[in-house]
mmJSON file of the N, C-alpha and C atoms, coordinates in Angstrom:
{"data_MODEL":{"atom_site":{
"group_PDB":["ATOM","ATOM","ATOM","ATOM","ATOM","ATOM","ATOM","ATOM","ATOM","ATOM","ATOM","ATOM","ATOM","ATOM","ATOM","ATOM","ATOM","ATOM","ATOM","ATOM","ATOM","ATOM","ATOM","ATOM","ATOM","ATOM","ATOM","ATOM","ATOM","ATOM","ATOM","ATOM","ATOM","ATOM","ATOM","ATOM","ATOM","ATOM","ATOM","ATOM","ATOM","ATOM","ATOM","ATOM","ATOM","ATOM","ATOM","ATOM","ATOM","ATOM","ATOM","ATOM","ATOM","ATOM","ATOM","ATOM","ATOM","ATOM","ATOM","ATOM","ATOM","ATOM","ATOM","ATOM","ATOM","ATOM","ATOM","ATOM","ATOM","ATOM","ATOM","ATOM","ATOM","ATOM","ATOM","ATOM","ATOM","ATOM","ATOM","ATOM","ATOM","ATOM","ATOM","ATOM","ATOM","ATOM","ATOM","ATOM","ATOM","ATOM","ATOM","ATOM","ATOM","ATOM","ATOM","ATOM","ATOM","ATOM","ATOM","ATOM","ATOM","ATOM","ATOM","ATOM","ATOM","ATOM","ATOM","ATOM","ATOM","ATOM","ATOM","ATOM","ATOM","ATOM","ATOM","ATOM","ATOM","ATOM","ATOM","ATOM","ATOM","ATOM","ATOM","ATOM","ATOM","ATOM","ATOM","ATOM","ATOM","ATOM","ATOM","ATOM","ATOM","ATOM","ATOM","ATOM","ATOM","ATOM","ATOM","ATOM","ATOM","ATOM","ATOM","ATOM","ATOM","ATOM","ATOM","ATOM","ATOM","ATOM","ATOM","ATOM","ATOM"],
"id":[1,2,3,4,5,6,7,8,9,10,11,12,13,14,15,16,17,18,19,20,21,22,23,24,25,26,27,28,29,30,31,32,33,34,35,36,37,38,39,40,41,42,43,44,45,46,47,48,49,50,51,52,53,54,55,56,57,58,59,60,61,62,63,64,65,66,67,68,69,70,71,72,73,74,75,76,77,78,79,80,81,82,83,84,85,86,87,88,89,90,91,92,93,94,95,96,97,98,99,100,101,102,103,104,105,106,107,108,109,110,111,112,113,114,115,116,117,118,119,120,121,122,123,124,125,126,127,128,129,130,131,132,133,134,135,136,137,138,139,140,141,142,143,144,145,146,147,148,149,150,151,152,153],
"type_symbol":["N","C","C","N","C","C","N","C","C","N","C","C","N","C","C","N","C","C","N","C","C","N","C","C","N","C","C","N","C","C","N","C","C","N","C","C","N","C","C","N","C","C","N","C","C","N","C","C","N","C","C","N","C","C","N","C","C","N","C","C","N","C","C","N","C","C","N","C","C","N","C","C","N","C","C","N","C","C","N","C","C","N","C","C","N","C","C","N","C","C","N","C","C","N","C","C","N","C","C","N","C","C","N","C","C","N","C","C","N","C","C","N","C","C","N","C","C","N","C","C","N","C","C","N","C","C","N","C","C","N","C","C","N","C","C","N","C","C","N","C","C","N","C","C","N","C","C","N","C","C","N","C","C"],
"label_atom_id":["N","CA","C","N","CA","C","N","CA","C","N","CA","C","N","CA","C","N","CA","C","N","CA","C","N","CA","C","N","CA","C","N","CA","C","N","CA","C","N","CA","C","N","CA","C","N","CA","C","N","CA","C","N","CA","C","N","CA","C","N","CA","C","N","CA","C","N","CA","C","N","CA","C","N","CA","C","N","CA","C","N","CA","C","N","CA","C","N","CA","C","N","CA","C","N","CA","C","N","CA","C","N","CA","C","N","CA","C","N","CA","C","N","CA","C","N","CA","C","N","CA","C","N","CA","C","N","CA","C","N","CA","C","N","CA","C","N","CA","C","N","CA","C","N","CA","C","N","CA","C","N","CA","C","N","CA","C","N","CA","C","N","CA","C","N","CA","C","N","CA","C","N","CA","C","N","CA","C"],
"label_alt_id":[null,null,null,null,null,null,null,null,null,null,null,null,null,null,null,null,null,null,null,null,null,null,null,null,null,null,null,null,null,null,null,null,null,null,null,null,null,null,null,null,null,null,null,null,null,null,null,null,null,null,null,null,null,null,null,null,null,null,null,null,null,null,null,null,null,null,null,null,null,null,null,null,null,null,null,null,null,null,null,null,null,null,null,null,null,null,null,null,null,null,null,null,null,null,null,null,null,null,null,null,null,null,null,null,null,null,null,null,null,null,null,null,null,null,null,null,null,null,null,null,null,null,null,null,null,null,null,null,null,null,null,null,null,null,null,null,null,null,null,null,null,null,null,null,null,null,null,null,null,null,null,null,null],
"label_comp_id":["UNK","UNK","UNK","UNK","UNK","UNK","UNK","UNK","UNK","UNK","UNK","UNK","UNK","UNK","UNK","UNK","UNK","UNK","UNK","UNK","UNK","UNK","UNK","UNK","UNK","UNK","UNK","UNK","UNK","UNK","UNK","UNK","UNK","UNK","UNK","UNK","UNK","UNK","UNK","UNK","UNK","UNK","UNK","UNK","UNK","UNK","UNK","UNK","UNK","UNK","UNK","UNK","UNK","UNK","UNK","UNK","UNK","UNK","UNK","UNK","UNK","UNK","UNK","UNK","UNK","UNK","UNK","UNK","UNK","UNK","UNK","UNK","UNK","UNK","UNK","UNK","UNK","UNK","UNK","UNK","UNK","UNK","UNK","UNK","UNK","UNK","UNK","UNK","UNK","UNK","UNK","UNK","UNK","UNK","UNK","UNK","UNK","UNK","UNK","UNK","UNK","UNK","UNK","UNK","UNK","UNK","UNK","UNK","UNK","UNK","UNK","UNK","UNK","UNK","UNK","UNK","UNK","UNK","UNK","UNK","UNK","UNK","UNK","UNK","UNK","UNK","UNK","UNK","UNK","UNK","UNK","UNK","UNK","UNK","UNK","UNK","UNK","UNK","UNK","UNK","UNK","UNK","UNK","UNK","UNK","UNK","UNK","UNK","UNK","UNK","UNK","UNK","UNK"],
"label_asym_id":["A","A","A","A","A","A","A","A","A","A","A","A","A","A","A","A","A","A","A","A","A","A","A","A","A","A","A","A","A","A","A","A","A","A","A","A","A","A","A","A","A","A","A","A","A","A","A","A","A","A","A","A","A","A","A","A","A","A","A","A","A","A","A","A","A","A","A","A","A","A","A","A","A","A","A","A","A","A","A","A","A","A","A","A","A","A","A","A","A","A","A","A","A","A","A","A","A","A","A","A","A","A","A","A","A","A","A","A","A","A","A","A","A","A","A","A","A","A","A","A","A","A","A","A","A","A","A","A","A","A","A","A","A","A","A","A","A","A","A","A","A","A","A","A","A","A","A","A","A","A","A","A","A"],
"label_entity_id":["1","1","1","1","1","1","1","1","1","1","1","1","1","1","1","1","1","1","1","1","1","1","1","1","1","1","1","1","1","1","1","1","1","1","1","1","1","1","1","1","1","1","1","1","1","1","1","1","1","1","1","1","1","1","1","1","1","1","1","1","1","1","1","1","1","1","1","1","1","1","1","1","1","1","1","1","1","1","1","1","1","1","1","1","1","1","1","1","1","1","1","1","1","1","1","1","1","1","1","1","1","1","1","1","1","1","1","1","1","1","1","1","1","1","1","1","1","1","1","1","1","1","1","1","1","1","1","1","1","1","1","1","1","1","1","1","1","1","1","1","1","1","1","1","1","1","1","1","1","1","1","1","1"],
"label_seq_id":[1,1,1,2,2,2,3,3,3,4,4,4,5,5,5,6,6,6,7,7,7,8,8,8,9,9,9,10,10,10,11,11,11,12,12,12,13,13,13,14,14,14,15,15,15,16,16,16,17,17,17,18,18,18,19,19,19,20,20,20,21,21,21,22,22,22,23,23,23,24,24,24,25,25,25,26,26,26,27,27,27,28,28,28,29,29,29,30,30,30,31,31,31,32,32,32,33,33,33,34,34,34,35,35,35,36,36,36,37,37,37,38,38,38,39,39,39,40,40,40,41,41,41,42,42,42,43,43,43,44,44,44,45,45,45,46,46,46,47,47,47,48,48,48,49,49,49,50,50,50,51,51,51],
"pdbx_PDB_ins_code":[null,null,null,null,null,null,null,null,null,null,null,null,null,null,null,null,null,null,null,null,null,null,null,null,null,null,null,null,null,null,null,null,null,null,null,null,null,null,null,null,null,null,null,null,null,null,null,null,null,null,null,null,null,null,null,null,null,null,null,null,null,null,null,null,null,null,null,null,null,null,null,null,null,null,null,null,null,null,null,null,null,null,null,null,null,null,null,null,null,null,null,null,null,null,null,null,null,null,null,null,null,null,null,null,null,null,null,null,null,null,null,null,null,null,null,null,null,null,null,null,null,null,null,null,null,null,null,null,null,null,null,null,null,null,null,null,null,null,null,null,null,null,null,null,null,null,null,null,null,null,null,null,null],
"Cartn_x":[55.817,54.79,53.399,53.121,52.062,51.437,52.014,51.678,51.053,51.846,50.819,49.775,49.703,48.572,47.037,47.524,46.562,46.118,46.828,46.797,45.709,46.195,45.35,43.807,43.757,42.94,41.676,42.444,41.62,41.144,42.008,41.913,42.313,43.212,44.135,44.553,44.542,45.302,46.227,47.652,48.799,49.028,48.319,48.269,47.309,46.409,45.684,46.962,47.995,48.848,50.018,49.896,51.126,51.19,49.315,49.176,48.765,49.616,49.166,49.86,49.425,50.519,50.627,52.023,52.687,53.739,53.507,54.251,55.826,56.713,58.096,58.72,59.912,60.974,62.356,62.772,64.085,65.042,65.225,66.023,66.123,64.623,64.119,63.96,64.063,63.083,64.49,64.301,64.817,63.735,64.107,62.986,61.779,62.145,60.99,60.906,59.918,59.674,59.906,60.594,60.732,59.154,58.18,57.121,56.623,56.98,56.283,57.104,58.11,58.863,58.854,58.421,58.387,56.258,55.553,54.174,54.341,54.981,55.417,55.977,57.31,57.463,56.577,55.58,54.479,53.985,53.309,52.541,52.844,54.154,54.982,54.662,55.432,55.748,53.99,52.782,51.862,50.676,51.282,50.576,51.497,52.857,54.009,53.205,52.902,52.27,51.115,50.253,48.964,48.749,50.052,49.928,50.788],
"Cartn_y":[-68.13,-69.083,-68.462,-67.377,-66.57,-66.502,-65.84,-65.197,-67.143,-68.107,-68.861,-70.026,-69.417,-70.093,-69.022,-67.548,-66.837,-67.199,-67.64,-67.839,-69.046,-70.27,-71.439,-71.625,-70.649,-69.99,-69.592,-68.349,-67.554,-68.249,-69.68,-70.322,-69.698,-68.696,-67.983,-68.94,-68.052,-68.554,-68.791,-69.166,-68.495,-67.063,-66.616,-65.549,-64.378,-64.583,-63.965,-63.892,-65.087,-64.092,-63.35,-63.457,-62.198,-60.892,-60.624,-59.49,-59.358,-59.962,-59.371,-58.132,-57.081,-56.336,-56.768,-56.603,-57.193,-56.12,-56.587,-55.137,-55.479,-54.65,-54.566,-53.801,-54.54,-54.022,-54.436,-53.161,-53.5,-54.437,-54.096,-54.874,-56.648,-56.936,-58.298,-58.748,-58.101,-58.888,-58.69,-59.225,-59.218,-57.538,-57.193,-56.294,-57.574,-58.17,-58.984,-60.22,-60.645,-61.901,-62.513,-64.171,-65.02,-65.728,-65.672,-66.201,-65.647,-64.373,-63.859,-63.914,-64.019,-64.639,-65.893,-66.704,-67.826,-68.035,-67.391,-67.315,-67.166,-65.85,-65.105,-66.437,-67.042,-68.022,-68.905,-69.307,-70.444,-70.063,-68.525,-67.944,-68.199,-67.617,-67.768,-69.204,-70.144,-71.468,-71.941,-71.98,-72.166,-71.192,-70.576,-69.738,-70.321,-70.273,-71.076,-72.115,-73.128,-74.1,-74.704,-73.223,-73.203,-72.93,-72.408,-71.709,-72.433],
"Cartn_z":[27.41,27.015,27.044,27.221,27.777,26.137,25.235,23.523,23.193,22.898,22.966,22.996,24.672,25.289,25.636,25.339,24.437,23.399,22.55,20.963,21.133,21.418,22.084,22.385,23.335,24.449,23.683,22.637,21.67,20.644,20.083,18.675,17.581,17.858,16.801,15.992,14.462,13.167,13.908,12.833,13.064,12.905,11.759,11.178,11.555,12.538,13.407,15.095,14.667,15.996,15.808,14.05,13.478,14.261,14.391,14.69,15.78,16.623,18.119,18.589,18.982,19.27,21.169,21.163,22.111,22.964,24.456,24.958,24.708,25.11,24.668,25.93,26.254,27.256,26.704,26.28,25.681,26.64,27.831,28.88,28.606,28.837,28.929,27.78,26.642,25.185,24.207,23.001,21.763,21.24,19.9,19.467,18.72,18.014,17.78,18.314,18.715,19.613,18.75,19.212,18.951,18.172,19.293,18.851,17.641,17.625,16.107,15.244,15.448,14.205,13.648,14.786,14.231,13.863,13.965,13.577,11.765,11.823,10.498,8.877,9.815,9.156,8.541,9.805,9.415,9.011,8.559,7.626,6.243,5.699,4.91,4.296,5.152,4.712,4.282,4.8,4.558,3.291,3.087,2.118,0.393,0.949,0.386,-0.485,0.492,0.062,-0.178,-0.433,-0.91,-2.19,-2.646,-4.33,-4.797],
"occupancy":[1.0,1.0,1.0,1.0,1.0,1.0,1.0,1.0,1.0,1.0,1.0,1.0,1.0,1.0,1.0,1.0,1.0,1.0,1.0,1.0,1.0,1.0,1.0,1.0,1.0,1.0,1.0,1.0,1.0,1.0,1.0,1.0,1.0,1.0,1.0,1.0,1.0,1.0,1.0,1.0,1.0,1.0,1.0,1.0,1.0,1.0,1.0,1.0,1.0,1.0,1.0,1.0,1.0,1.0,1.0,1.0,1.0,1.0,1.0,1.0,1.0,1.0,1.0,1.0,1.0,1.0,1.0,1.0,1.0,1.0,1.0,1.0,1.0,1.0,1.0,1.0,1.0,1.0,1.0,1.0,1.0,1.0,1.0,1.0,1.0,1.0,1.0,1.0,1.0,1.0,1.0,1.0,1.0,1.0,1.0,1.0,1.0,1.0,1.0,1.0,1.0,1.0,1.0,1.0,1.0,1.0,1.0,1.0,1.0,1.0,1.0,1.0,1.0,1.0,1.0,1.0,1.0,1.0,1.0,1.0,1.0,1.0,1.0,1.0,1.0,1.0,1.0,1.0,1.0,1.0,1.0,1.0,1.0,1.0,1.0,1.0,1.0,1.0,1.0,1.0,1.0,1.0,1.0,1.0,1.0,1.0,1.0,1.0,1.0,1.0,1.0,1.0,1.0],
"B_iso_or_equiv":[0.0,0.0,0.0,0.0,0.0,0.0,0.0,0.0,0.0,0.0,0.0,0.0,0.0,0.0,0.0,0.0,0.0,0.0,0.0,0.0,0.0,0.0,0.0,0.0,0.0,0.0,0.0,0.0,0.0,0.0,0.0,0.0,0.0,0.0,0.0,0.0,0.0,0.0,0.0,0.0,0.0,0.0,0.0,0.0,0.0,0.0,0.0,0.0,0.0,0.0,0.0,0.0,0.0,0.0,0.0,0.0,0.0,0.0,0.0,0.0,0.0,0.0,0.0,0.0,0.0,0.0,0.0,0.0,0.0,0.0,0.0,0.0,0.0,0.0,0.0,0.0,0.0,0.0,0.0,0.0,0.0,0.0,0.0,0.0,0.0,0.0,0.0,0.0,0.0,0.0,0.0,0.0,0.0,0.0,0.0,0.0,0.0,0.0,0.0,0.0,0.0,0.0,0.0,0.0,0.0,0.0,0.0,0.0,0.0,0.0,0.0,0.0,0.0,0.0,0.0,0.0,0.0,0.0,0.0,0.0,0.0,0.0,0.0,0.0,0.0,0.0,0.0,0.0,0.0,0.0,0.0,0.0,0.0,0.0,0.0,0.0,0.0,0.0,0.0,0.0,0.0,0.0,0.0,0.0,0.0,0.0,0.0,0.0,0.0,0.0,0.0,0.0,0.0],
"pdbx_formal_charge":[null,null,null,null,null,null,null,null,null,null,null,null,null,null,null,null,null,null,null,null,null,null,null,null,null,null,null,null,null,null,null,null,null,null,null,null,null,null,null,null,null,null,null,null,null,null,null,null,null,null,null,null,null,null,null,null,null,null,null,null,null,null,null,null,null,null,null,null,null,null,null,null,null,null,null,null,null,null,null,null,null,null,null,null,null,null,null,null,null,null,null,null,null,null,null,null,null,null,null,null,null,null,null,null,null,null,null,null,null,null,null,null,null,null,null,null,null,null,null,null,null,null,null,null,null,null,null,null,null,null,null,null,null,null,null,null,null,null,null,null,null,null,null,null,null,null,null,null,null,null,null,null,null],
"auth_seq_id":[1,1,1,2,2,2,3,3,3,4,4,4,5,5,5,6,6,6,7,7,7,8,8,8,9,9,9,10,10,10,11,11,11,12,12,12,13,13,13,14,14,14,15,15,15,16,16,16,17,17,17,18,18,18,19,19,19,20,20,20,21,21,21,22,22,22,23,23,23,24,24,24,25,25,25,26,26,26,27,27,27,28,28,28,29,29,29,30,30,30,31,31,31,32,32,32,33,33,33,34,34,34,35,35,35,36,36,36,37,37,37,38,38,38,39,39,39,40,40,40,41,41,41,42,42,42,43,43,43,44,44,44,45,45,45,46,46,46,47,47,47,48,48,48,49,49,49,50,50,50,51,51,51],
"auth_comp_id":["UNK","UNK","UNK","UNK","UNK","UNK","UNK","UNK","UNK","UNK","UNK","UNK","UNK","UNK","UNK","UNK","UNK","UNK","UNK","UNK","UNK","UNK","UNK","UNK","UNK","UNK","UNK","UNK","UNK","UNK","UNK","UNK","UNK","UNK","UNK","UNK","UNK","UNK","UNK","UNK","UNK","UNK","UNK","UNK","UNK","UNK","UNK","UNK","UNK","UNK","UNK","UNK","UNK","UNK","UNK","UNK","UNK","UNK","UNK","UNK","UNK","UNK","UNK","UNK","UNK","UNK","UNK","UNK","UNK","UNK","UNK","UNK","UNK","UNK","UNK","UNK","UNK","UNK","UNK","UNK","UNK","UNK","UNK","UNK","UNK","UNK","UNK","UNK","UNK","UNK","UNK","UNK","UNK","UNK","UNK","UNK","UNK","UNK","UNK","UNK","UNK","UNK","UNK","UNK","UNK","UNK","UNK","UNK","UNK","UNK","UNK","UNK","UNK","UNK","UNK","UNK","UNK","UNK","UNK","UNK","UNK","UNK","UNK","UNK","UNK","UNK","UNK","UNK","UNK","UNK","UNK","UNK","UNK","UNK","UNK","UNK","UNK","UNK","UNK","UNK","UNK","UNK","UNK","UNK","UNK","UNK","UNK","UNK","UNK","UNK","UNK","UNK","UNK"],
"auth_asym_id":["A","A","A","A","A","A","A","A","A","A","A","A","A","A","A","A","A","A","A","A","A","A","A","A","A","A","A","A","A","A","A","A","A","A","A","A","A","A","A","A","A","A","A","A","A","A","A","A","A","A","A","A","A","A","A","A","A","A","A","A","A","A","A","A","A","A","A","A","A","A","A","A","A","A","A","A","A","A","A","A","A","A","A","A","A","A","A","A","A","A","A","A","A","A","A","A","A","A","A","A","A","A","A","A","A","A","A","A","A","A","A","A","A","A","A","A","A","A","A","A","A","A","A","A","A","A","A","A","A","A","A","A","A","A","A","A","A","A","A","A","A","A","A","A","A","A","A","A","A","A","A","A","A"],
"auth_atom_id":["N","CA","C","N","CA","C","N","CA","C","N","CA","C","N","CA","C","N","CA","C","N","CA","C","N","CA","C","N","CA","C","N","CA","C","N","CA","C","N","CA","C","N","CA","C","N","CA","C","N","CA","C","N","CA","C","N","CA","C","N","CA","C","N","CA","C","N","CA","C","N","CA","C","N","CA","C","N","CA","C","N","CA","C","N","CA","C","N","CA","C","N","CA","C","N","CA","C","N","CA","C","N","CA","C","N","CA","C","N","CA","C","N","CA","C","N","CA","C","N","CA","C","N","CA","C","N","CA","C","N","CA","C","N","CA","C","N","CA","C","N","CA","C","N","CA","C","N","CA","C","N","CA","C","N","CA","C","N","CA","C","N","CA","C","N","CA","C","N","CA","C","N","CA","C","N","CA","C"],
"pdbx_PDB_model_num":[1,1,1,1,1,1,1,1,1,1,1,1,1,1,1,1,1,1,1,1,1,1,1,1,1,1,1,1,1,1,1,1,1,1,1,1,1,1,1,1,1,1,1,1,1,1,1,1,1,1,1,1,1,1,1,1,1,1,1,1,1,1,1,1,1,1,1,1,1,1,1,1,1,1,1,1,1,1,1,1,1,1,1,1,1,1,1,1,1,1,1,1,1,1,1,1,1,1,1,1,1,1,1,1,1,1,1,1,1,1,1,1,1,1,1,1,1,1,1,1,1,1,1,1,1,1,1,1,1,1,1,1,1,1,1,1,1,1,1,1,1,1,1,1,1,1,1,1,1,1,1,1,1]
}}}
């Protein structure tokens, strides 16, 4: 919950938290976060539905 309540915090786009770079521990993590995958989407889906 940490990525975001940064995001929050900061008033990040969605798309300003595409690019967070984010630390990584193979053990504990997926390779791509959940959260940025799902940022990515809402990028997508909203640009989607701007054109």
């Amino acid at each position: 919950m940490d990525i975001p309540a940064v995001a929050l915090t900061a008033g990040m786009t969605v798309e300003q938290t595409t690019a967070l770079d984010l630390g990584y521990a193979s053990p504990f993590s997926p390779v791509w976060d959940p959260v940025l995958v799902a940022a990515r989407t809402a990028t997508a889906a909203v640009r989607a539905a701007g054109s």
